[in-house]
C-alpha positions as CSV (number, residue, x, y, z in Angstrom):
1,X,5.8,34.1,-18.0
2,X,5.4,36.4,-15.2
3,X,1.9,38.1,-14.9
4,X,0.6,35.9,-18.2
5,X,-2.7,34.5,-17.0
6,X,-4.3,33.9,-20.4
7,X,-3.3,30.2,-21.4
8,X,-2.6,28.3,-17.8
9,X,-4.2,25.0,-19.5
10,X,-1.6,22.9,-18.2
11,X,-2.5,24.3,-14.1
12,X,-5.8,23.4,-14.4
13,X,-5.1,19.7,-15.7
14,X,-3.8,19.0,-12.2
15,X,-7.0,17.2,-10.3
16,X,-8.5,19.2,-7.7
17,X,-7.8,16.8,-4.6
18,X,-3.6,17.2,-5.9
19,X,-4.0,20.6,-4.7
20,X,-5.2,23.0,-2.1
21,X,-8.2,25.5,-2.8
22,X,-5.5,28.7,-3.2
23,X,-3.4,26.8,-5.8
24,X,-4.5,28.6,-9.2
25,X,-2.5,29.5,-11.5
26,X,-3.2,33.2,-11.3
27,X,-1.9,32.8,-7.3
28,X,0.8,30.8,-7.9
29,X,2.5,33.3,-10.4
30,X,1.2,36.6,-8.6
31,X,3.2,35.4,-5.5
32,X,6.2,34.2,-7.0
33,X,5.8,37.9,-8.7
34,X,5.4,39.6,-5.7
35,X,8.7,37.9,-4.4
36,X,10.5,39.0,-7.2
37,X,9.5,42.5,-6.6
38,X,10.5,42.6,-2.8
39,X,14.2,40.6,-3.4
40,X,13.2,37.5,-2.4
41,X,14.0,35.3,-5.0
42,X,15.4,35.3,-8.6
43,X,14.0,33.8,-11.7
44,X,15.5,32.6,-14.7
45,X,12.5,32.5,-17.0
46,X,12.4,28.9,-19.6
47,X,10.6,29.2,-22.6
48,X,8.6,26.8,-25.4
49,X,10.6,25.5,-28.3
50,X,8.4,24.3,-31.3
51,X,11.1,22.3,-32.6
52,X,12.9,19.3,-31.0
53,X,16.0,20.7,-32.0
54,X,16.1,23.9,-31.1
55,X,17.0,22.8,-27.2
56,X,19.4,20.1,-27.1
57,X,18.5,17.0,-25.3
58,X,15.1,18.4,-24.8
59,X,11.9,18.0,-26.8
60,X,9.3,20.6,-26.0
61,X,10.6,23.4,-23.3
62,X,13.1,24.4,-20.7
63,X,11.8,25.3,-16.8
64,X,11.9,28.4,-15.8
65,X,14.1,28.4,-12.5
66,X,13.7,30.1,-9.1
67,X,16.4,30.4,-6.2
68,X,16.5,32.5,-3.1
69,X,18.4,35.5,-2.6
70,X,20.8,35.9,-0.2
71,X,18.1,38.4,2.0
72,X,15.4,35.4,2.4
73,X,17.7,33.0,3.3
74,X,18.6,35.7,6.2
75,X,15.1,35.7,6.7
76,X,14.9,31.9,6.9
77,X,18.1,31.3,8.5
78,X,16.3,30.2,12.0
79,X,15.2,27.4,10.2
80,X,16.8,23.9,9.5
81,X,15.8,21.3,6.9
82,X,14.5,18.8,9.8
83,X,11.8,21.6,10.7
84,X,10.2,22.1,7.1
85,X,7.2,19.6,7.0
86,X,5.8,19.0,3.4
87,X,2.2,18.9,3.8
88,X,-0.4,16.8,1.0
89,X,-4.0,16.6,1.3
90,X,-5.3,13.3,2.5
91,X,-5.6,11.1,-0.7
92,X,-3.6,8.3,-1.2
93,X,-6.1,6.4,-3.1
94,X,-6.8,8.4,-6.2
95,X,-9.4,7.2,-9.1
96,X,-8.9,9.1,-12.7
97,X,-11.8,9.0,-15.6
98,X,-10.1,8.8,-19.3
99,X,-9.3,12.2,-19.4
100,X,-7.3,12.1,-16.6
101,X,-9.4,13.7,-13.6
102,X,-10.2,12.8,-10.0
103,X,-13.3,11.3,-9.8
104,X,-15.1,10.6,-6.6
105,X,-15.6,7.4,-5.1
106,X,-17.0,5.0,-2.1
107,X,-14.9,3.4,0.2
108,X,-14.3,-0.5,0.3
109,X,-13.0,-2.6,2.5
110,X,-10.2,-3.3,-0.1
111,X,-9.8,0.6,-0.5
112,X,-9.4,1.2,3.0
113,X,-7.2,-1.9,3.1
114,X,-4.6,0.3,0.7
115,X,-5.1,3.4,2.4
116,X,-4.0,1.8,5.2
117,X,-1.3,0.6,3.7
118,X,0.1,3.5,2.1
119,X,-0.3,5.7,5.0
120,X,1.5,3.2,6.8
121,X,4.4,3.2,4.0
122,X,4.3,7.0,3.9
123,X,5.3,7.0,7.7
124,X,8.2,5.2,7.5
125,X,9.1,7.1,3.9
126,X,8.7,10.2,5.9
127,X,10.8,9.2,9.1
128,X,14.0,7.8,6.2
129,X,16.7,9.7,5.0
130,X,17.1,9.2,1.5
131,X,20.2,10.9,-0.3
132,X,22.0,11.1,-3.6
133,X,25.6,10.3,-2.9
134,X,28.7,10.7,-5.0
135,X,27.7,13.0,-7.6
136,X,30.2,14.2,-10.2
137,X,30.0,16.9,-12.6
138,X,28.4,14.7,-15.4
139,X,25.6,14.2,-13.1
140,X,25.0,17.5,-12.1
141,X,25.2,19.0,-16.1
142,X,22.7,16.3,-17.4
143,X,20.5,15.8,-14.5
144,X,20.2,20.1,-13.3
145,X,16.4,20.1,-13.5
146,X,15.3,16.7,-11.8
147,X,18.3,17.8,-9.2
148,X,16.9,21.3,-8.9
149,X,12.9,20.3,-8.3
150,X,13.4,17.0,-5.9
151,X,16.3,17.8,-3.9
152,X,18.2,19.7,-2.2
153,X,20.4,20.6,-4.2
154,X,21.4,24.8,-5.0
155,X,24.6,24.7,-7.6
156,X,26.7,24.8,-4.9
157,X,28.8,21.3,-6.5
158,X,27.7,19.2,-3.7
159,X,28.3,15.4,-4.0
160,X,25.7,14.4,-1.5
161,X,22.2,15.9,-2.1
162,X,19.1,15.2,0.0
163,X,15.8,14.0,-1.8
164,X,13.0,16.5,-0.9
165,X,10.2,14.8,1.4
166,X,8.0,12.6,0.0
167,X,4.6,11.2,-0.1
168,X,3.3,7.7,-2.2
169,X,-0.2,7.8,-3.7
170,X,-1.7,4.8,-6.2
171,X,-3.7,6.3,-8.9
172,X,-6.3,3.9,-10.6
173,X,-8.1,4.8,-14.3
174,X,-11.2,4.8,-15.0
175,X,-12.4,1.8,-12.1
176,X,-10.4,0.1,-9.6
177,X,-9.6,-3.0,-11.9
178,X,-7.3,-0.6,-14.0
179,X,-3.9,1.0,-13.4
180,X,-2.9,1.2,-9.6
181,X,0.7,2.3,-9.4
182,X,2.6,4.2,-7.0
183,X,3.8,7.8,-7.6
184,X,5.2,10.5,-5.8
185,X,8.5,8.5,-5.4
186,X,11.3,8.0,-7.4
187,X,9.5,6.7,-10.4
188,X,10.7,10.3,-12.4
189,X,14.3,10.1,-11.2
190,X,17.0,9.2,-14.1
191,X,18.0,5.8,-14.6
192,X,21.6,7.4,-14.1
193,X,20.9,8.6,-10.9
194,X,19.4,5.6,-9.0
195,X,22.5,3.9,-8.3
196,X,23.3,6.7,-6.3
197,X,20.5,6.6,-3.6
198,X,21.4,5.8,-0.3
199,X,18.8,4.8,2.6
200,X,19.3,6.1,6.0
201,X,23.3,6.5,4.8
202,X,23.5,2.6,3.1
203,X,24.3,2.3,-0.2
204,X,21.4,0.5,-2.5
205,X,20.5,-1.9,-5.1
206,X,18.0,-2.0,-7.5
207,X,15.7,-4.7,-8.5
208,X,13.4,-5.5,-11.4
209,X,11.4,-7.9,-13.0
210,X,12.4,-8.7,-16.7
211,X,9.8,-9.0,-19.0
212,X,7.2,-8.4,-16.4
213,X,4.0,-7.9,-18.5
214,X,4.6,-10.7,-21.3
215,X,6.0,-12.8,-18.7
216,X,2.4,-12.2,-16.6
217,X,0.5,-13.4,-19.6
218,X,2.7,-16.0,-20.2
219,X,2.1,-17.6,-16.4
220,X,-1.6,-16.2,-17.3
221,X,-2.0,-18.7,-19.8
222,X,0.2,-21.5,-17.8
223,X,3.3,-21.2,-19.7
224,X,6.4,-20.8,-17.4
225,X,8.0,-18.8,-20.0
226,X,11.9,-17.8,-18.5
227,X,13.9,-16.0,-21.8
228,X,13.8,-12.5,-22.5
229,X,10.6,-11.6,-24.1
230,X,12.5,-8.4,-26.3
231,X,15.2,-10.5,-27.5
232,X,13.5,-13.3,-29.3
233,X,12.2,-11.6,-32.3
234,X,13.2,-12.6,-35.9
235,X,16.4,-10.9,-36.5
236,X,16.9,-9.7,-33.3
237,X,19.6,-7.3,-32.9
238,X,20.6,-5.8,-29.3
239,X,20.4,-2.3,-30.1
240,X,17.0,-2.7,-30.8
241,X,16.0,-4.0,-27.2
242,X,14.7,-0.9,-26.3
243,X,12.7,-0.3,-29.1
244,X,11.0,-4.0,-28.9
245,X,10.4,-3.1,-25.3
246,X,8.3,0.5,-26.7
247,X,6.0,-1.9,-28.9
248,X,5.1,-4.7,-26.1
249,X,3.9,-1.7,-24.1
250,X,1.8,0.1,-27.0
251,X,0.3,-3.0,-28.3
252,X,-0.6,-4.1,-24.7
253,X,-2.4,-1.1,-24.3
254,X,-3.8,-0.2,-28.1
255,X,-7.1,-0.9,-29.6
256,X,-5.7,-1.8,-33.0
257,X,-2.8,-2.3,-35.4
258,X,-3.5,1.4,-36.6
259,X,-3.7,3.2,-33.1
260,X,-0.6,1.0,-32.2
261,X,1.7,2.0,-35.0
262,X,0.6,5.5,-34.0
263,X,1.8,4.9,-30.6
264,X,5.2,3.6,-31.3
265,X,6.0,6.1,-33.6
266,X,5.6,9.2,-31.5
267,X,7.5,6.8,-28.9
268,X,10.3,6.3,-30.6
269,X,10.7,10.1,-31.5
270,X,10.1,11.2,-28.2
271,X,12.9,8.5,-27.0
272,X,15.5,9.2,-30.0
273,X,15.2,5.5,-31.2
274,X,14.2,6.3,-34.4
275,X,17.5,6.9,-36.0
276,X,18.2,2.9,-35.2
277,X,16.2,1.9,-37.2
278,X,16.4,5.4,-40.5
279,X,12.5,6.3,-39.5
280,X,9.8,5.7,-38.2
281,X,7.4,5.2,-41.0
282,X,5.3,2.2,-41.4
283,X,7.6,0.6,-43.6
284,X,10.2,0.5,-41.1
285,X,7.8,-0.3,-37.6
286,X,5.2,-2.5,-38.8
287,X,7.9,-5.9,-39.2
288,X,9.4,-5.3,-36.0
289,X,5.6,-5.6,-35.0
290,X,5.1,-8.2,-36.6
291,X,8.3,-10.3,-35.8
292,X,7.0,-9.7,-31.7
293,X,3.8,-10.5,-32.3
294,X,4.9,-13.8,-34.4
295,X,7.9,-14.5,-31.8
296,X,4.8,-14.6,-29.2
297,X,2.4,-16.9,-30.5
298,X,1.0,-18.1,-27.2
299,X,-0.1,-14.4,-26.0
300,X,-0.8,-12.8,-29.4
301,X,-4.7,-12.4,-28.2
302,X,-3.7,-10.0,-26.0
303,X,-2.0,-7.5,-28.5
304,X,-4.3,-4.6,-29.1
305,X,-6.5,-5.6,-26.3
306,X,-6.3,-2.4,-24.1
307,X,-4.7,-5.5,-21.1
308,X,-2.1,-3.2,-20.4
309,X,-4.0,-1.2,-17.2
310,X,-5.5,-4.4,-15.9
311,X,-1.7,-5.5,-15.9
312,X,-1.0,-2.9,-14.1
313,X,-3.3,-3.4,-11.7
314,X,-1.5,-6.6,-11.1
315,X,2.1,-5.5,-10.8
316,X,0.4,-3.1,-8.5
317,X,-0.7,-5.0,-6.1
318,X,2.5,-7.4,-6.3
319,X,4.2,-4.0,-5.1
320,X,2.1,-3.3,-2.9
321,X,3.0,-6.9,-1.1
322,X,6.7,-6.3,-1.7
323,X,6.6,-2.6,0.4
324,X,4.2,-3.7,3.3
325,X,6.5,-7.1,4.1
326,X,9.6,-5.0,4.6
327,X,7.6,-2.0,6.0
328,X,6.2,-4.2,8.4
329,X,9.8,-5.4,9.4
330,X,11.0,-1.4,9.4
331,X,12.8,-1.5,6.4
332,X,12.0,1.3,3.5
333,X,12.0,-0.4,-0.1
334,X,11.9,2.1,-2.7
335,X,9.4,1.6,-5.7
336,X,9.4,2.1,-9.9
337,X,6.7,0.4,-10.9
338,X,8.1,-2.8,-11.4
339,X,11.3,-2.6,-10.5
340,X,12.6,-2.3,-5.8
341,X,15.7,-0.1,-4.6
342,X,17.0,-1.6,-1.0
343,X,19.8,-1.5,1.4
344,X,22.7,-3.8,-0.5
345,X,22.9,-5.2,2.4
346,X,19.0,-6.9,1.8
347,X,19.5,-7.9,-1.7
348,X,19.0,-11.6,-1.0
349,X,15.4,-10.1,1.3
350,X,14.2,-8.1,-1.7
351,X,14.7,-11.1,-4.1
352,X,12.5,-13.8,-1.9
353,X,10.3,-10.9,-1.2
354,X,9.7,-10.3,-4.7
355,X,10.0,-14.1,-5.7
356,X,7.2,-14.6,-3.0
357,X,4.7,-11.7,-4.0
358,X,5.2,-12.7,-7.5
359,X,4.3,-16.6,-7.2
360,X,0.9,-16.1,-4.9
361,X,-0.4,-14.0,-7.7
362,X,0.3,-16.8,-10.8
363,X,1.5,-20.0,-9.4
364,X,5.2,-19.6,-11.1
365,X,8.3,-17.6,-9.9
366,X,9.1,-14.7,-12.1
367,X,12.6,-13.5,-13.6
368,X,14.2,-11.0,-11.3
369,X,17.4,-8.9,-12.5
């Protein structure tokens, strides 16, 4: 709330170089107080719920919101959105210990090679238009608070919204060997809301790579392994997809059957897949486990082997190739992790693009959907 300066834990979790010197919490909520006081803008205060369903939809809290008044956009009326320049300290290249803070680190030449890169990328990204277009109702009502904090967007029922400006670090954990992924794109917007972007006024198309880390261990160990890793489980069932995918990733990344069992179960809650399967007690997660693990013979060393983050590096780095070959032509490719939103019109690019990338880093093509 307002004024409340005693318990700002979550402020200070955001690493220093994510943020200039006069961003403390105590700042940030003594100006937006200050506003509030001279008519500026209006707040419409969230709060904490400490059960999951006391806020639909929602598991922990609600966002307190903040919107101009009708007197600062007089005061701002000079402006247009082409003059407002969103401005990020230099630091592209970010390297996080195990608790999750910047960490200082020397330059390489392979370091400066991805700075490069991604300053590069981040040119083109800033010199795009990149727009949500044909929203309805349904999109607005379920989607209010992504719409609210990346776009444009004021409540006014618009169908086309503009994404606000933005800028694509990689963070690595712990050493450069681990993690690597982009953020600061799209990676947070809703699955619903992707098909939606447009590029420069083109309508897009998404692409992703199925089964991307089984299938990486797989071409690891010199299988060319081509069927979908989730659905090959003993008695496999379709609505379960999902929850098969949750338990590759936790057991990728988990040090043992105990801390993985953990894992999924506070997965599945947070997701609302436990109700497929009446619970989330060991009873009813450990065969589904077990059935993957079996169904995946080949690869089982890897489960509870803590591979997940040097996988990542991988996929990284295969994105990495995939932005700079179409940045190099001019042509902004949007990233997810493992997954490429393009002009339609490329489709048949992104694919060989992605086919190409994938198959200089194992020797075999991957599956793309």
């Amino acid at each position: 709330m307002p004024g409340d300066f005693k318990a700002p834990e979550w402020y200070a979790l955001i690493p220093a170089d994510e943020k200039l010197p006069i961003h403390s919490s105590k700042f940030v909520v003594s100006t937006l107080d200050t506003m509030v006081e001279h008519g500026l803008i209006v707040q419409y205060l969230g709060q904490h719920y400490d059960s999951k369903d006391e806020l639909t939809n929602k598991n922990k809290s609600e966002l307190t919101k903040i919107h101009p008044t009708d007197y600062l956009k007089q005061q701002l009326n000079f402006l247009t959105i082409d003059e407002l320049v969103y401005v990020l300290k230099d630091g592209e290249i970010i390297l996080r210990d195990s608790e999750g803070v910047s960490i200082p680190f020397d330059d390489t030449p392979d370091i400066v090679s991805m700075r490069n890169d991604l300053v590069a990328y981040n040119d083109l990204l800033g010199q795009s238009e990149i727009q949500l277009a044909g929203l309805v109702s349904d999109d607005r009502s379920l989607h209010t608070d992504y719409l609210l904090r990346n776009t444009y967007y004021n409540y006014n029922n618009a169908r086309n919204v503009r994404l606000r400006p933005m800028r694509v670090r990689r963070i690595f954990n712990v050493d450069f060997d681990h993690g690597g992924r982009f953020y600061g794109g799209i990676e947070n917007m809703p699955s619903g809301l992707r098909p939606k972007l447009t590029i420069n006024g083109q309508p897009t198309v998404e692409l992703d790579f199925a089964s991307y880390q089984l299938r990486m261990l797989y071409h690891k160990v010199g299988i060319d392994y081509r069927r979908d890793a989730y659905a090959v489980a003993a008695g496999y069932r379709p609505e379960h997809r999902d929850i098969y995918k949750s338990i590759v990733l936790i057991a990728l990344n988990a040090e043992n059957e105990f801390n993985c069992l953990a894992g999924i179960r506070n997965d599945l809650w947070e997701k609302g897949l436990d109700n497929l399967i009446g619970g989330t007690d060991d009873v009813r997660i450990k065969p589904l486990l077990t059935n993957l693990i079996n169904a995946h013979a080949p690869i089982s060393e890897y489960m509870y082997s803590g591979i997940g983050l040097e996988l990542q590096r991988t996929d990284s780095d295969i994105a990495n190739c995939v932005l700079k070959k179409f940045r190099e032509r001019g042509v902004l490719v949007l990233s997810v992790h493992d997954s490429f939103v393009i002009e339609a019109a490329r489709v048949k690019e992104l694919k060989r693009v992605m086919r190409s990338c994938y198959l200089v880093k194992f020797g075999f093509y991957p599956v793309i959907k």
